[in-house]
C-alpha positions in Angstrom: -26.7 -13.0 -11.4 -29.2 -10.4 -11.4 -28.8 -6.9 -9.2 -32.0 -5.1 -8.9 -30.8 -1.6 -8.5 -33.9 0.9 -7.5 -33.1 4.8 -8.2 -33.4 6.6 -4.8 -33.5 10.4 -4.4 -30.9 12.7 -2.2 -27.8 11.5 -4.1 -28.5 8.0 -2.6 -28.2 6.4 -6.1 -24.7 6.4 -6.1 -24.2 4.6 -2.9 -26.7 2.0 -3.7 -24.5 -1.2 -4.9 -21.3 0.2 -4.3 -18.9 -2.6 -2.4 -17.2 -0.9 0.1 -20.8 1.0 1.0 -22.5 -2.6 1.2 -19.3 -4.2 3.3 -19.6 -1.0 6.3 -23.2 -1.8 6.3 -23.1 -6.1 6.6 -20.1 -5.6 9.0 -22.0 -3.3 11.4 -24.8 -5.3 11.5 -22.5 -8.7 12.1 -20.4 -6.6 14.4 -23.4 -6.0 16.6 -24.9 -9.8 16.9 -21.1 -10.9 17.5 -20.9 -8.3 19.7 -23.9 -9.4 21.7 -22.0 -12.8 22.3 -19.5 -11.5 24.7 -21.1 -7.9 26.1 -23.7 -9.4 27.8 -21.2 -11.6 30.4 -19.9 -8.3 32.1 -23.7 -7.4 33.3 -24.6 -10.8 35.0 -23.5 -9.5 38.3 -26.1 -6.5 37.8 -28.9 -8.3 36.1 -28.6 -10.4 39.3 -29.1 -7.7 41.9 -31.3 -5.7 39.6 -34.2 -8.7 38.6 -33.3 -10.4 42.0 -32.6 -13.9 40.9 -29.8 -16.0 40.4 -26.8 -17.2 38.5 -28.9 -20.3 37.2 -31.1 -18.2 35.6 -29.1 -15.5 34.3 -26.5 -17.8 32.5 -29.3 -18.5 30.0 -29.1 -15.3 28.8 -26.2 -15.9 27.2 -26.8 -19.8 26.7 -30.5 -18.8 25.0 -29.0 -16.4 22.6 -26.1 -18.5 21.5 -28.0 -21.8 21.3 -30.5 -20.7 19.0 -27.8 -18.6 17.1 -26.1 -22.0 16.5 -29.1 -23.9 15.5 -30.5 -21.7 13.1 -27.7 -20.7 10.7 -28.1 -23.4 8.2 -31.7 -22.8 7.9 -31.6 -19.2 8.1 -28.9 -19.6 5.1 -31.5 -21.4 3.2 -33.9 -18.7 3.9 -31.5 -16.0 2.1 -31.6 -18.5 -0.7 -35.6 -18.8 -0.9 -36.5 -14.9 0.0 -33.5 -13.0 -1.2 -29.9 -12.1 0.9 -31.1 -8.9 1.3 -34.3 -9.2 2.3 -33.7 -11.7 5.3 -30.9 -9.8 6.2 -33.2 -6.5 6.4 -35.8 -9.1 8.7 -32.6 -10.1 11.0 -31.9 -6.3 11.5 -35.9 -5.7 12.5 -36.3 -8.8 14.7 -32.6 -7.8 16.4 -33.3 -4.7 17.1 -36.7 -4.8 18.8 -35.6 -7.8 20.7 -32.7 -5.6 21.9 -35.4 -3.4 23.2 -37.3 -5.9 25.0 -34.3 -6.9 26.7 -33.6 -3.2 27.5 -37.2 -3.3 29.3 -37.3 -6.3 30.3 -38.9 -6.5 33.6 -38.1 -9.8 35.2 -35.4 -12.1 34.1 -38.0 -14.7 32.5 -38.8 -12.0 29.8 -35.2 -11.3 29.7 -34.3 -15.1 28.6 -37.2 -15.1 26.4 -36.3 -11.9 24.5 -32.6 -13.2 24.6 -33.7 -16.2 22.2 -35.4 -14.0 20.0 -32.6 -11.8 19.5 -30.7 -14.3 18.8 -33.1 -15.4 16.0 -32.6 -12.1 14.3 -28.8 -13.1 14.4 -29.2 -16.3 13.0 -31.8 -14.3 10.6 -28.6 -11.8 9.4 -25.4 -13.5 9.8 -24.9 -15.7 6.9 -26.4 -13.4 4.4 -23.1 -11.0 5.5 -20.7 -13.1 3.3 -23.0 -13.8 0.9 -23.9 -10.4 0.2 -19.9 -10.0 0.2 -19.6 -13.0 -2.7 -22.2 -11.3 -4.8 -21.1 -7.9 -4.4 -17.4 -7.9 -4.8 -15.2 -9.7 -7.6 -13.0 -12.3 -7.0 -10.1 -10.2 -7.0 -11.3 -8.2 -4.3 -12.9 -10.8 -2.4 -10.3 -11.2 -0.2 -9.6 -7.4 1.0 -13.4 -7.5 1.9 -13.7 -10.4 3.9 -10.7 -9.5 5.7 -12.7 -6.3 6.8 -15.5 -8.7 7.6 -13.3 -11.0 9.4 -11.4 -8.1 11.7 -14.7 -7.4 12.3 -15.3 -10.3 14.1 -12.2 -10.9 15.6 -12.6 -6.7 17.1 -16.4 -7.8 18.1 -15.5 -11.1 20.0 -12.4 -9.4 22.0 -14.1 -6.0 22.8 -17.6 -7.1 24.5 -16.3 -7.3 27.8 -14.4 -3.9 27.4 -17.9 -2.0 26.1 -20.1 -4.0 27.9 -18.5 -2.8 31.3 -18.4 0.5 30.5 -21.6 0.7 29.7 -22.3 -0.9 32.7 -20.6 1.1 34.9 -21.9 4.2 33.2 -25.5 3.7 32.2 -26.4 0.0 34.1 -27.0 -2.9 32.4 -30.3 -2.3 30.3 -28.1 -0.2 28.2 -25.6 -3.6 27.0 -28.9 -4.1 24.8 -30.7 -0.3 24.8 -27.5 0.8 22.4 -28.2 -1.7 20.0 -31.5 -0.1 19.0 -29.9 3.2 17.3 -27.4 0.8 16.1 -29.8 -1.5 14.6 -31.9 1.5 13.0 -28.9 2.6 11.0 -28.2 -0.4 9.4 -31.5 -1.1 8.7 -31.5 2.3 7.1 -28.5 1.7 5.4 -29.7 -1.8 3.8 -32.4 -0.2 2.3 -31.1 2.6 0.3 -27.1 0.6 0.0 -27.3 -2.9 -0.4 -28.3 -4.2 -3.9 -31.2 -6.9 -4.2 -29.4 -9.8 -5.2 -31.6 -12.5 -6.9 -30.1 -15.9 -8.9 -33.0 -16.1 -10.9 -34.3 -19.7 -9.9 -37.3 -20.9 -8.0 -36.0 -22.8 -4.6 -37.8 -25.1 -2.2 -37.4 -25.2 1.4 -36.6 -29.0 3.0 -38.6 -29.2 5.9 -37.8 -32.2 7.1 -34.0 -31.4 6.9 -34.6 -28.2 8.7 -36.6 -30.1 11.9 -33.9 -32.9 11.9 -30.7 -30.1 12.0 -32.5 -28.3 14.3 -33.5 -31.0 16.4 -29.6 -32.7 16.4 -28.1 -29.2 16.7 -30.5 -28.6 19.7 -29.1 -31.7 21.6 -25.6 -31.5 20.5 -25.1 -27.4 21.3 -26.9 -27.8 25.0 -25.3 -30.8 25.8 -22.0 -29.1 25.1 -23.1 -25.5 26.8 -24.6 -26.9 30.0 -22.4 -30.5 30.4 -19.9 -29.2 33.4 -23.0 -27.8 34.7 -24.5 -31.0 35.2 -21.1 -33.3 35.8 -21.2 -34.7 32.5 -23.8 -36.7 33.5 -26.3 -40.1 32.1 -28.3 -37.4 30.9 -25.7 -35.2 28.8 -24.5 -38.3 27.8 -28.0 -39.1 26.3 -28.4 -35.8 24.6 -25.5 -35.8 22.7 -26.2 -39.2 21.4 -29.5 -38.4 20.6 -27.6 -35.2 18.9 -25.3 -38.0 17.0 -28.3 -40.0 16.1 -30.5 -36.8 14.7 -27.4 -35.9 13.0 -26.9 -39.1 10.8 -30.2 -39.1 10.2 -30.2 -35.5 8.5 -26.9 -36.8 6.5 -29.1 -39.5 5.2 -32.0 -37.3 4.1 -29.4 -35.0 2.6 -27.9 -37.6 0.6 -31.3 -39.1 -0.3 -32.3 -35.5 -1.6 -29.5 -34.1 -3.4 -31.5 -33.1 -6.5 -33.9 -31.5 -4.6 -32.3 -28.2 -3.1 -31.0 -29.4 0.1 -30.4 -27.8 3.4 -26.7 -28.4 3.0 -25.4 -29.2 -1.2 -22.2 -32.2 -0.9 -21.6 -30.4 -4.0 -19.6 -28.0 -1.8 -17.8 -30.0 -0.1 -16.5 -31.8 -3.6 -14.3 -28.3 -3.0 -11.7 -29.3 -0.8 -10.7 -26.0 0.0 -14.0 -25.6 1.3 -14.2 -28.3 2.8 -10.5 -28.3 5.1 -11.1 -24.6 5.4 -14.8 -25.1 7.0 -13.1 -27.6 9.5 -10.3 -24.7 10.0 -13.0 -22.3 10.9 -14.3 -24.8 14.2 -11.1 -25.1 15.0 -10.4 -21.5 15.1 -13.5 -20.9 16.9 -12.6 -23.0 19.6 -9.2 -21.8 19.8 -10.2 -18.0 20.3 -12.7 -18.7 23.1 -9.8 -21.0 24.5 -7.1 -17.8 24.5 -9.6 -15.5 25.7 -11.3 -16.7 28.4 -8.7 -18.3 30.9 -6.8 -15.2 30.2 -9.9 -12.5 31.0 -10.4 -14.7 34.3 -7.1 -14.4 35.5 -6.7 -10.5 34.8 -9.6 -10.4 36.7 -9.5 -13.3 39.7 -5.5 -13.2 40.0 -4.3 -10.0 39.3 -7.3 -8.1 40.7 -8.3 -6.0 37.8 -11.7 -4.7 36.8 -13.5 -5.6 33.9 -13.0 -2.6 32.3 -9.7 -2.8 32.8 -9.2 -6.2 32.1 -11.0 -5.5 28.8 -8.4 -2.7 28.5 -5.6 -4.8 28.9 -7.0 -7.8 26.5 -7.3 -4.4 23.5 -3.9 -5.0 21.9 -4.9 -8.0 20.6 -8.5 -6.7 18.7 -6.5 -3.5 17.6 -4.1 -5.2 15.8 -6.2 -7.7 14.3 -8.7 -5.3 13.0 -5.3 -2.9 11.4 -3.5 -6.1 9.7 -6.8 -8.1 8.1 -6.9 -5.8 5.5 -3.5 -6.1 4.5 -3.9 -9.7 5.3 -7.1 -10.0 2.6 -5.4 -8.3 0.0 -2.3 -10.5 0.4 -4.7 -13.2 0.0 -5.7 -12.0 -3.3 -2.5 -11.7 -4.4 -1.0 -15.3 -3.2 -4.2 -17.3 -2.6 -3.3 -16.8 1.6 -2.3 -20.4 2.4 1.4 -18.9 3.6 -0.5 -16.1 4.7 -2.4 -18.3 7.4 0.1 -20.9 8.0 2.1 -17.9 9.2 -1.3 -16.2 11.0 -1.9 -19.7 13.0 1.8 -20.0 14.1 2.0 -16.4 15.5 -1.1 -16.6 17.1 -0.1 -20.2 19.1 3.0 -18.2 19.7 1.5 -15.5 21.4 -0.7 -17.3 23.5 2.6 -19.7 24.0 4.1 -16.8 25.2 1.3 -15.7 27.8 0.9 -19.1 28.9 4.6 -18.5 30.2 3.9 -15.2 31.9 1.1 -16.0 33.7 2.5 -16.1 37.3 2.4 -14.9 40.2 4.6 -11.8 39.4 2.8 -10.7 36.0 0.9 -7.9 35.4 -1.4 -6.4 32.7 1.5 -4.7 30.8 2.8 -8.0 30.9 0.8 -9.3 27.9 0.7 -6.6 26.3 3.4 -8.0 23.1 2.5 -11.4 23.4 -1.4 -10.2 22.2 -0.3 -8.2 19.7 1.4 -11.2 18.4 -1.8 -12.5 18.7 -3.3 -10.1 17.1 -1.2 -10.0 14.2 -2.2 -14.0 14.4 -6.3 -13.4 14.2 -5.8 -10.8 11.1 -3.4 -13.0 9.4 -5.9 -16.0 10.0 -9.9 -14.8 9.3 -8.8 -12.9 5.8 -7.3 -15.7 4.1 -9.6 -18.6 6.4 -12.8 -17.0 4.6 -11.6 -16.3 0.9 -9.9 -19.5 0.8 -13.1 -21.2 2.0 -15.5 -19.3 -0.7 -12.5 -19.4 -3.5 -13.9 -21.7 -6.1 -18.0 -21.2 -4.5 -20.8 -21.1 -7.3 -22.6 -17.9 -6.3 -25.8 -20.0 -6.1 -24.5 -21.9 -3.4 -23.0 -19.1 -1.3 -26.0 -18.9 0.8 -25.5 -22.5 1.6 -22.2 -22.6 2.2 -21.8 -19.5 4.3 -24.6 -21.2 6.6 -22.6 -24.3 6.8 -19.4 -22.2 7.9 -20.4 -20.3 10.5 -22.3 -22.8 12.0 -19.2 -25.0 12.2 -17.8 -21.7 13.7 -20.2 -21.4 16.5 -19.7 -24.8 17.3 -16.3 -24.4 17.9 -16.8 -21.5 19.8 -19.0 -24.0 22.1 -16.9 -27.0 22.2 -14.2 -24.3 23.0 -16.4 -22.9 25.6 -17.2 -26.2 27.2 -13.4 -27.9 26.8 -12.2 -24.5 28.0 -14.4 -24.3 31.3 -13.8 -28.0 32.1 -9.7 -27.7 31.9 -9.5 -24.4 34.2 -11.2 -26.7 37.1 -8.3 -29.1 37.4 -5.7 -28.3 40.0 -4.9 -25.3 41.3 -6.8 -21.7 40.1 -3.3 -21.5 37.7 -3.0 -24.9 36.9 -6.4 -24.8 35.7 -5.5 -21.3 33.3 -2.1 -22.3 32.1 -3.8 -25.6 31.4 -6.8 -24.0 29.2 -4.4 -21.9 27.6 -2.1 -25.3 26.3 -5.7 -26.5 24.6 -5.6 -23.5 21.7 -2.0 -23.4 21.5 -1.9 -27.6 20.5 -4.7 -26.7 18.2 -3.6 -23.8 16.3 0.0 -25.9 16.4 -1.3 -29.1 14.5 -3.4 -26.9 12.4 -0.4 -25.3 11.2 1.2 -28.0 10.5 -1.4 -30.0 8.5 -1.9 -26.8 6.3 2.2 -26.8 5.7 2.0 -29.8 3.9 -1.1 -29.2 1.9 -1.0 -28.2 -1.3 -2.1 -24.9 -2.1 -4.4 -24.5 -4.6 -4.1 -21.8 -7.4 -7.0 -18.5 -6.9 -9.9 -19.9 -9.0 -11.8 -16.9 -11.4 -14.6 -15.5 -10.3 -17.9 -17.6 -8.8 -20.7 -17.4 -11.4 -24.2 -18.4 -10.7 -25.4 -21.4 -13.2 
């Protein structure tokens, strides 16, 4: 693999290339689009009085931002392949950032939705060239210590948006949620530039357009059928976009398989690596499982025990603090052991956290309550992402890490919808704490089985480092 390093003046030559430099500046910008995921719930209520319209609206400006995010990862992993990591990374950072302004400006909500699904184009744009960028930069032996940073970073980013987003609310209004991202964004642009290394493999690539309509199209179906089905009752019409969804999607398997020699959206060579392959599925499952734990328990902080957001957000932060102080501990362990124990053990202390706040949410609880069982929970999350990503990229060719880091996180953000959607649907049956305890046995099961199918797997031995061919 070739590293185009560029001599820059004011002492920046020594920064450009160096790992840990390159990891502070992919995690802040994946902090910020992960971030963007959960801030933006906490200002609905103020969008709504501000723009003068209602709920059915404003919902899509979360639904816009995260449907397109989970369409376009695959593609926008191809991208990184065909232009450079770096590059398209640098383009998800410029079309981010001034679609954060936009949204800062906007002046009715249709602009607001419209600018929504741009930004989340630049996220789609940035996020899988993050562990890429990590896999070229950063030998095998360290892989792990630096995508546990990555990963606490987006454990911390998922579990603090409604903490910062209503405190920016309640300080600034709501067109700051987006406003903040633009000095933000302008640093890590900055930062790209004169930090992270050009990283080239050398080869000419191709970019399968059919493959890229049919995903798109079957992902389309498939992620707003999920997003918007208790919406609509599960209705004819759900029903028909998700087979459509199935359909699309067995017709893009087909053209993969007919194309395999001809730089496909998604290689099967990866998933030959069964580590990738069980770990990708992991990474759903996960998904869904945080969104499970989270959300039942921010709504009943909020709806049963009368709390604020902000305080609510308050009383969720054990949980992201201790995730984001063990993962690093957690990624070097995984260096060290291969962190299959180290997950096994990160999945069954997260199920029993959440097992544990399942049992305290009553009638009598309060927000000190939960405050050990999430940072069980956190010590879950930190013990889970680190080892979850090197395990899934141990044994990668560095010329299909672009590929492959689309294809996880895209199984990640689908989890995080099915989660969403299984999640809402669950928390409607019975009573108001039927419905949470309910939700919260969903994650708990899942994390559970997980466990226990990763118990009797064999672990494999760390593999040397990835070299491109």
């Amino acid at each position: 693999m070739h590293l185009k390093r560029c001599i820059t003046v004011g002492g920046m030559t020594k920064w450009r290339g160096n790992p840990w430099a390159v990891l502070a500046t992919l995690s802040l910008g994946f902090f910020m689009t992960l971030l963007d995921m959960t801030i933006v719930n906490i200002a609905i209520p103020d969008v709504m009085r501000s723009l003068h319209t209602g709920l059915d609206q404003v919902v899509w400006t979360v639904g816009g931002y995260t449907l397109v995010l989970a369409v376009l990862l695959v593609t926008a992993a191809r991208l990184g392949d065909l232009r450079g990591q770096r590059t398209v990374f640098a383009a998800g950072v410029v079309v981010f950032t001034l679609a954060s302004a936009a949204c800062g400006l906007a002046p009715d909500v249709g602009t607001l939705i419209a600018a929504r699904v741009v930004q989340g184009v630049g996220a789609a744009l940035l996020t899988p060239q993050t562990m890429a960028l990590i896999i070229a930069t950063f030998p095998a032996d360290r892989r792990g210590t630096a995508l546990g940073v990555w990963g606490a970073v987006a454990g911390v980013a998922t579990l603090t948006g409604p903490t910062l987003g209503g405190t920016l609310v309640s300080a600034a209004g709501w067109r700051w949620v987006f406003l903040v991202n633009i000095p933000v964004g302008a640093l890590v642009l900055a930062m790209t530039v004169l930090v992270v290394p050009d990283v080239r493999t050398g080869r000419a690539h191709r970019l399968d357009l059919p493959g890229v309509l049919l995903s798109s199209a079957a992902l389309t179906c498939l992620t707003f059928a999920l997003m918007e089905g208790d919406r609509y009752g599960w209705n004819a019409w759900i029903w028909g976009l998700m087979a459509s969804g199935a359909l699309l999607g067995g017709l893009f398997l087909r053209h993969q398989a007919g194309g395999q020699d001809r730089e496909p959206l998604i290689p099967f060579e990866l998933f030959q690596n069964r580590g990738f392959a069980l770990m990708t599925a992991l990474m759903g499952v996960i998904g869904a499982a945080l969104i499970g734990a989270v959300l039942p328990l921010g709504i009943f902080l909020q709806e049963q025990l009368g709390l604020s957001a902000v305080h609510a957000g308050l009383a969720l932060a054990p949980s992201p603090l201790v995730s984001l102080a063990v993962s690093p501990f957690a990624g070097r362990m995984s260096d060290r052991v291969g962190g299959h124990r180290v997950l096994v053990a990160g999945l069954l202390a997260f199920a029993l956290g959440l097992g544990l706040v399942a049992l305290l949410t009553g009638g009598d609880a309060h927000a000190w309550t939960f405050t050990a069982p999430l940072m069980l929970m956190g010590l879950g999350t930190g013990c889970m992402i680190a080892p979850l990503s090197a395990e899934a990229m141990r044994g990668v060719p560095a010329r299909l890490a672009g590929s492959a880091s689309g294809v996880s996180n895209s199984v990640r953000q689908l989890g995080s919808v099915l989660g969403t959607a299984a999640t809402t649907a669950l928390m409607t049956v019975g009573s108001p704490l039927d419905g949470v305890h309910l939700a919260l046995a969903l994650p708990i099961v899942l994390l559970a089985l997980a466990a226990g199918a990763l118990a009797f797997t064999r672990p494999r031995t760390p593999a040397p480092a990835a070299t491109s061919a």
